[in-house]
C-alpha angles and dihedrals in degrees: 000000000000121000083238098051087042091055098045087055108041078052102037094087097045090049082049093047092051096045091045087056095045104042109019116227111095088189088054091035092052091046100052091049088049089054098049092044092050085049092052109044088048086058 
């Protein structure tokens, strides 16, 4: 495992958890993290 990917994944639940706080909708929330992860990881 990467230190990027180690890093994504050790950051990815607590980015869930804030936008899930701040904008309701786990399902649209979960999404969105698992886009941006995907994006990033690919760059």
């Amino acid at each position: 495992m990467s230190s990027v990917e180690a890093l994504l994944r050790e950051h990815a639940p607590q980015v869930l958890a804030a936008l899930v706080r701040r904008h309701g909708g786990f399902e649209t929330c979960e999404a969105a993290v698992r886009e941006a992860l995907l994006a990033a990881a690919t760059q």
